[in-house]
N, C-alpha and C positions, 0 to 999 in steps of 0.2 A: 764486627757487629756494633761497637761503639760508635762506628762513624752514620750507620746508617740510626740510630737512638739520635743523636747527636741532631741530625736533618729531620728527622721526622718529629723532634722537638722546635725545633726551627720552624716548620711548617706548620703544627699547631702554636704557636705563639704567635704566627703572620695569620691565621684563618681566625681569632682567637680577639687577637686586635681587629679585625678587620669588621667581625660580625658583629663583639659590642659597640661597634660605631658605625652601623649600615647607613643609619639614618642622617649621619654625618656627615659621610664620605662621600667627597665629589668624584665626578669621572677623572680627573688626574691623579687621584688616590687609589681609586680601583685598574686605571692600568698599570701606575706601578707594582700594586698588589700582584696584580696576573705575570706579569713582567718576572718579578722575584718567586711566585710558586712556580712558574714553569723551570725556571734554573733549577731550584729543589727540587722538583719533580725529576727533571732527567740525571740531577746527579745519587737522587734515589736509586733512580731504576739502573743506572749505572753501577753501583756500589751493591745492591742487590744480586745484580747479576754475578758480581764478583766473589759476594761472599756467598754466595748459594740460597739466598731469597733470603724472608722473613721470619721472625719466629710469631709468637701466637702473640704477645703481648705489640710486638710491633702491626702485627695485620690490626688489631684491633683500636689502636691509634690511628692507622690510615685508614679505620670505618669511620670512627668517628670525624675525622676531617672531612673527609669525601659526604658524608650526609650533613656538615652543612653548608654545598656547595647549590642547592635550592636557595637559602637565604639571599646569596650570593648571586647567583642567576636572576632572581628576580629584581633586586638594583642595576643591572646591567640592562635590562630589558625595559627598566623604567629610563634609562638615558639615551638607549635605543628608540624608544615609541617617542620621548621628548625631540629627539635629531628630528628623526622624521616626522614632527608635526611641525618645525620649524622649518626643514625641506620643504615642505608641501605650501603652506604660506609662503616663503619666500617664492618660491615658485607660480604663484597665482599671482603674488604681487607682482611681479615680473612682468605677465602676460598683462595683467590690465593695464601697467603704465605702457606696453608697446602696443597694444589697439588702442591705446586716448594718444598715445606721439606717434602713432604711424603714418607715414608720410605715404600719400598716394600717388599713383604717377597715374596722370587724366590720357585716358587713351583716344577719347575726341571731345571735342568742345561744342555746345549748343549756343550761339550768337543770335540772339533774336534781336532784329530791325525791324524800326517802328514804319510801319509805310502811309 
């Protein structure tokens, strides 16, 4: 039981740091972030399994993390919508410089002589 106190203490101190600094935190901080609660999370749910789940004070430590995983979601979705509006421009810019450099191959030619 101490080992799983021990992890779900570890996981509130990483969700903890993470939230008071949402506003801060770049996308190579929130993968790490995700990167390290997924390891906790499965050696959770591993050690759980082992000692026969949770007691009441522990579920209620993993409510509290898990509600504020909305905070969390919503900086994820704002470097999501940022990719893809940098996608989307890059991609139009793309298209316009290959119709102004696109090289046409002339399938006939009109010669007009003066008579």
């Amino acid at each position: 039981m101490h080992d799983l106190t021990l992890l779900l203490s570890r996981l509130r101190d990483l969700t903890v740091t993470i939230v008071e600094n949402i506003d801060k935190v770049n996308y190579e901080k929130l993968e790490t972030f995700v990167e390290e609660r997924d390891e906790l999370c499965a050696d959770l749910i591993n050690k759980s399994k082992l000692s026969g789940g949770l007691n009441e004070e522990q579920k209620a430590s993993l409510k509290w993390i898990l509600s504020q995983d909305q905070t969390i979601l919503k900086k994820m979705e704002h470097y999501r919508d940022e990719a893809s509006d940098w996608l989307l421009r890059n991609q139009q810019n793309k298209s316009r410089k290959l119709a102004y450099n696109a090289e046409y191959d002339y399938e006939s030619m009109f010669i007009d002589f003066k008579k």
